[in-house]
C-alpha positions in Angstrom: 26.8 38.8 48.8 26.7 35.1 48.7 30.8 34.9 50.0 29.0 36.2 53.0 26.1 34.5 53.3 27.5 30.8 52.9 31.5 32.3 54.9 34.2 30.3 53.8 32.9 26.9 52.1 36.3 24.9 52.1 37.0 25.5 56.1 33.1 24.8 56.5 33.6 21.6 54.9 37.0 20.5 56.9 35.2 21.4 59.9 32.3 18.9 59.3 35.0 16.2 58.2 36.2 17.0 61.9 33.0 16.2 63.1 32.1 13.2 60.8 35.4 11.5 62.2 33.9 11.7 66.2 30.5 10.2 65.1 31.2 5.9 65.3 28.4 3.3 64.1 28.1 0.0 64.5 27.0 -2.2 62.3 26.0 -5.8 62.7 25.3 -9.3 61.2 24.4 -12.8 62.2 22.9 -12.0 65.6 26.0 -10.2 66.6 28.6 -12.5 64.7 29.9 -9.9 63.0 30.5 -6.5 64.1 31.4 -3.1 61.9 32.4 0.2 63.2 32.7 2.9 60.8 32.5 6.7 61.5 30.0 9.5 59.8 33.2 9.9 57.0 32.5 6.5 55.8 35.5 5.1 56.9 35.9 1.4 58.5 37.5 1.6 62.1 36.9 -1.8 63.3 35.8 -5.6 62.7 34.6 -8.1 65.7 34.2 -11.2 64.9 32.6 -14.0 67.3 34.1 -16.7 66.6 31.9 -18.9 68.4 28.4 -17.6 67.0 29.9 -18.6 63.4 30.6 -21.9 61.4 34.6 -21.4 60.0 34.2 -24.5 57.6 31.8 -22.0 56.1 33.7 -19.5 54.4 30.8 -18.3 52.3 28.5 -17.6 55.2 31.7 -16.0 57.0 32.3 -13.3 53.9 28.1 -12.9 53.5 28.4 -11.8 57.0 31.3 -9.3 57.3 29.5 -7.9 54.0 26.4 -7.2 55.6 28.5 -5.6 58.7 30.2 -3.4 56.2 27.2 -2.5 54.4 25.1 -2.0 57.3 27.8 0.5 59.2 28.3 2.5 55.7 24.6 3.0 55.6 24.2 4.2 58.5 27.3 6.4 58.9 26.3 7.9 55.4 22.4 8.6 57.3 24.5 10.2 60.1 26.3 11.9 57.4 23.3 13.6 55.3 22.0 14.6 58.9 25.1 16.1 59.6 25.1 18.6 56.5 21.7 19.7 56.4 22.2 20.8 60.2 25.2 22.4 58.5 22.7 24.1 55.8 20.7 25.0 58.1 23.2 27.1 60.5 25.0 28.5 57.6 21.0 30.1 56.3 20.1 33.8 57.4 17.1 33.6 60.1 13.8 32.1 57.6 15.4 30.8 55.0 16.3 27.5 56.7 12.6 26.1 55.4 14.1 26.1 51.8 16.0 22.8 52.9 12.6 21.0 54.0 13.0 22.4 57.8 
């Protein structure tokens, strides 16, 4: 019963890494000094860095910053992430049960 209900798990799940891996994010810090992209997977694509909107004799403020960016992409791609499975939930419910999940 429940092999049918919830299909194959595994090629579920390598289906929504599929998808994670098309969703970017961009995270930022220092008024645009520092920009993140990461995808829904949680994985780091790209780092921008303006040189001229930060102070290089500042190495401290320069590492602060690209450590917000990072933090601030991971966050977010993990939101896109969580909203990405319960959709997943959701679709993989019989007609009704969908409200068990907070829907």
């Amino acid at each position: 019963m429940f092999g049918d209900l919830f299909g194959n798990v595994q090629q579920q799940q390598e289906e929504m890494k599929k998808k994670l891996a098309t969703i970017s994010v961009v995270g930022e810090a220092g008024d645009g000094a520092v920009k993140v992209t990461a995808n829904a997977n949680r994985e780091i694509l790209d780092i921008n860095i303006d040189k001229s909107k930060l102070d290089w004799d500042d190495v401290e403020q320069v590492q602060d910053l690209v450590l917000a960016a990072v933090n601030n992409a991971l966050e977010m791609a993990a939101t896109k992430e969580q909203a990405e499975a319960q959709k997943m939930i959701s679709q993989m419910m019989p007609p009704g049960m969908g409200g068990l999940f907070g829907e």
